[in-house]
N, C-alpha and C positions, 0 to 999 in steps of 0.2 A: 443553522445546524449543518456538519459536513463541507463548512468554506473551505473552495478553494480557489486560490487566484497563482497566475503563474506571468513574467514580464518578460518581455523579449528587450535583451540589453545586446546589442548589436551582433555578434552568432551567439550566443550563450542565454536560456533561458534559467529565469530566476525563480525559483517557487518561494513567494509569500505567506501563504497560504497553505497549509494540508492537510486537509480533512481534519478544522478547526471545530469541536464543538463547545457552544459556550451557552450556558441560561444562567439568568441571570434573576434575582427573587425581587418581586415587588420592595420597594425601599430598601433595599441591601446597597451598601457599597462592594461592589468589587473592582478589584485591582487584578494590571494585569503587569508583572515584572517582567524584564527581561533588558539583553542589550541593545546597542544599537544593531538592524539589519533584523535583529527575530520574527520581524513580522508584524508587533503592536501596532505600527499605523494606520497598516491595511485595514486589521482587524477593527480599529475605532472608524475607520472610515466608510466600511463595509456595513455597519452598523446603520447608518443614518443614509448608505448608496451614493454616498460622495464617490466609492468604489463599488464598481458593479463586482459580485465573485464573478467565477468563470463554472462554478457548479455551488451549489448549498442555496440552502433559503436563507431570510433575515426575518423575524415577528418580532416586532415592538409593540406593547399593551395588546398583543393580543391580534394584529393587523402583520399580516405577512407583505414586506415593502416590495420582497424580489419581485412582487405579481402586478407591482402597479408599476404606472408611467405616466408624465406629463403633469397634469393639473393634482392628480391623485395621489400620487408623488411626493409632490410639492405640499400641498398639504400636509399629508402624512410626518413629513420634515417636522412640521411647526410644534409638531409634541416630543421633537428632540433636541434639547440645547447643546452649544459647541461652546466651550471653552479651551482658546486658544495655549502654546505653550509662549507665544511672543506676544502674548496682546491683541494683535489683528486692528487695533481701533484705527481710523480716520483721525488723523492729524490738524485737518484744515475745521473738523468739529468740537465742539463743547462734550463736556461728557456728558450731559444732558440730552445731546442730538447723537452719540454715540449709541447709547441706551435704547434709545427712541426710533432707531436707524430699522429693524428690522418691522417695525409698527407702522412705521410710514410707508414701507415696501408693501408692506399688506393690504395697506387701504386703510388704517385705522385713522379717526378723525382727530383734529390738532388736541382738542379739551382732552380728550379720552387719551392719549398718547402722555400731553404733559401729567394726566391724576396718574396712569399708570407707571410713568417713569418716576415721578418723585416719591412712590411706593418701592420701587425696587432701590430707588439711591438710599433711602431709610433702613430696607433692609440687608443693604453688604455695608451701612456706617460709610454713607457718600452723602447725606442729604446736605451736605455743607458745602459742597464739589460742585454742584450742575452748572456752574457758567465756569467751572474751569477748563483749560483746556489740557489734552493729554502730556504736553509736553513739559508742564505744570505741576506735573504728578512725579509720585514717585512708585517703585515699581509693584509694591504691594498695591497700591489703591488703583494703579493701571490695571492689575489682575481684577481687583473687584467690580473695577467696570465692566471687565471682559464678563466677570459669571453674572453679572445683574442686567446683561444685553441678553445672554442667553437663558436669563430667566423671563425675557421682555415677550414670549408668547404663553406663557403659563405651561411649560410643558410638562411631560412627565418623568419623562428619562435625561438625564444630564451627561454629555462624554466632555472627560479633562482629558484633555493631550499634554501629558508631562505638564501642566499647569503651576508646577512649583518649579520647575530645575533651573529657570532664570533667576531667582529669586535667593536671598540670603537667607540662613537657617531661620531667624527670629523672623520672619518676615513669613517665611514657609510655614513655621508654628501658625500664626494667624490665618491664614490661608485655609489650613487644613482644619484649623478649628469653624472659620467660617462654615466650610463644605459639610462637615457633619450636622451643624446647626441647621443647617438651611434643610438638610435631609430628612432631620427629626420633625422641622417647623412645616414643610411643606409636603411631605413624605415623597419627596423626589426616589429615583432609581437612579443609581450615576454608577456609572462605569469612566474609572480612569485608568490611566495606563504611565507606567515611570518607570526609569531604570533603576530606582533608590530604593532599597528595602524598607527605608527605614520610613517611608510613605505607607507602606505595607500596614508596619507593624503600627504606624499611630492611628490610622484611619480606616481598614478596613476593615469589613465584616469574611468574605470570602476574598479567598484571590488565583492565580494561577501564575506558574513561570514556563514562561514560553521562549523557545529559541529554536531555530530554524524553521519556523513554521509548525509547528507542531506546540501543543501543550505536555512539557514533562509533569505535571500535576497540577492540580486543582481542586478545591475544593472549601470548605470553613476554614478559617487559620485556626480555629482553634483543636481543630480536627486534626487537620495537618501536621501540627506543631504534638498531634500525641500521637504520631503514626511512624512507625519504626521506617530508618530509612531516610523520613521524608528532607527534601531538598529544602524547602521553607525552613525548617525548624534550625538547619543547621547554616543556611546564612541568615536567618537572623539572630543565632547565638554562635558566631562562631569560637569554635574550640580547640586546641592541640588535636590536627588531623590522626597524627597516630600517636599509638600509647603503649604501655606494655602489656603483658599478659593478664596483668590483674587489674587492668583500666578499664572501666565502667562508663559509659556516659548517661546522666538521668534527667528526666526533664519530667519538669511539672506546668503540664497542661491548664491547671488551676489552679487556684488560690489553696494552699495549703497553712492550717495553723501546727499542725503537730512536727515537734523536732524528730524528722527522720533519724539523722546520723548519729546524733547523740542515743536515741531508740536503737538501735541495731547494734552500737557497740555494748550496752547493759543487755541487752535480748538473746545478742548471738555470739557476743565474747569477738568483736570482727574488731580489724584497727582500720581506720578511715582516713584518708589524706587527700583531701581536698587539691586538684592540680588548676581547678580553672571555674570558672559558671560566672553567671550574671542572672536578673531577676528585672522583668520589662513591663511596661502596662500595654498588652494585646488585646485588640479589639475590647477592650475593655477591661481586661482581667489581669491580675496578676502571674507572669505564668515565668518558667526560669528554666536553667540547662545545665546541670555540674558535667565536671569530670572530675571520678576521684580513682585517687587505688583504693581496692579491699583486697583484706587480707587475712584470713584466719580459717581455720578447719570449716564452720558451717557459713563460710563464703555465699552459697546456693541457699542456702536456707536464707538470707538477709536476703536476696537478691529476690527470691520469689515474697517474702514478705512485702519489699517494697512494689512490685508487678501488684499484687492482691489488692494494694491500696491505691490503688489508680496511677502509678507512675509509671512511665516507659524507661527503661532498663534495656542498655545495648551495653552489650562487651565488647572491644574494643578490638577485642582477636577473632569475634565471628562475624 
């Protein structure tokens, strides 16, 4: 809570970091968007004290890390997995000894190593892999190495570093489907972080968009996606920026079965013209963004009709 980190790049200091607050829900995916230089690295690596802040605390399950050091530290690590955005694997090993690599650093013994690695190649769909080598591979099944090493101490919390943006769309699909599954199966807590919205909207539960250090919002996407304004809602549906006076934009936060627009023109006598929208599965849900004209004398009446019924309703000229 309260991160802040700040870097001295030769006279010019850089703030990463500014009074970053971030919680994060037992088993929740959240994501954290933004571009390059916003700060997301710091922020994931500040998490686990690969990055010390320069002020704020860090608590994972419950265990405040900024307080420890050394052995206690170190420890504390082992209930945080890291998956890389390049892989990170060892070359000159098997994915077997890749897997296996953080188990052996710990002291764990050869039997207990090999039953626990070929547990984890079973569950990212590698148990066919362990004598391969990485270079063998291709780059999807190189990533599922990468999150089945970091599930190689049974943690709790999972951080993805842009874990997809190497990777091909169909390739990413898989990927992203894995992370959920594994979330549901082991009720991990993972915190990733990407420049892609569209990681946002397939996989997570909460997110935030962060640039310069700072969070401009945060919160439930589905939340977000019903909150007037919000920066989420409108990159992931993007729309005709301006419009005219009688341009409306409406988003449905939820699954909706009833024909709004057809309703509104038999209700309120209004004429409807549809300029734009789309219709996405978010965090689970159905959920969608028009832009239309309306037009007709009880214009206000349709508009607070639709408000009543759970839709957010922005005009275009306020």
């Amino acid at each position: 809570m309260g991160l802040h980190k700040a870097y001295r790049l030769k006279k010019h200091q850089v703030t990463a970091l500014d009074g970053v607050n971030l919680h994060v829900e037992p088993g929740e995916i959240f994501g954290v968007v933004g571009q390059s230089g916003a700060g997301k690295s710091t922020l994931l690596r500040s998490v686990n004290l690969l990055e010390r802040p320069d002020a704020g605390t860090v608590a994972v399950a419950g265990e405040e890390l900024t307080s420890l050091r050394g052995s206690r530290l170190r420890a504390a690590r082992r209930n945080i997995g890291m998956v890389h955005q390049h892989f990170a694997l060892l070359s000159s090993r098997t994915v077997a000894g890749n897997v296996g690599f953080p188990l052996e650093v710990s002291g764990v013994d050869r039997a207990s190593r090999r039953t626990r690695v070929g547990e984890l190649l079973e569950l990212v769909g590698l148990g066919d892999k362990a004598r391969a080598y990485p270079a063998q591979l291709s780059g999807g099944q190189k990533q599922r190495v990468g999150i089945a090493r970091a599930l190689a101490s049974a943690p709790q919390v999972l951080l993805s570093d842009e874990a997809t943006s190497a990777l091909d769309p169909a390739t990413t699909d898989s990927i992203l489907a894995l992370l959920r599954r594994l979330r549901d199966e082991l009720g991990l807590t993972i915190l990733l972080i990407t420049h892609e919205m569209d990681v946002i909207k397939r996989i997570c539960d909460s997110a935030a968009i962060m640039e310069k250090g700072v969070f401009l919002e945060s919160g439930k996407v589905l939340d977000l996606i019903g909150t007037p304004g919000s920066l989420l809602a409108r990159s992931l549906f993007p729309l005709p920026a301006n419009g005219g006076p009688e341009t409306v934009f409406i988003t449905y936060p939820r699954s909706f079965d009833e024909p709004f627009m057809s309703e509104l023109t038999r209700r309120f006598d209004v004429d409807v013209n549809i300029l734009g929208g789309g219709v996405e599965q978010v965090a689970g849900q159905s959920v969608g963004r028009l832009s239309v004209d309306m037009r007709g004398a009880r214009r206000n009446e349709a508009l607070t009709y639709l408000s009543e019924h759970g839709l957010l309703v922005e005009e275009a000229g306020k």
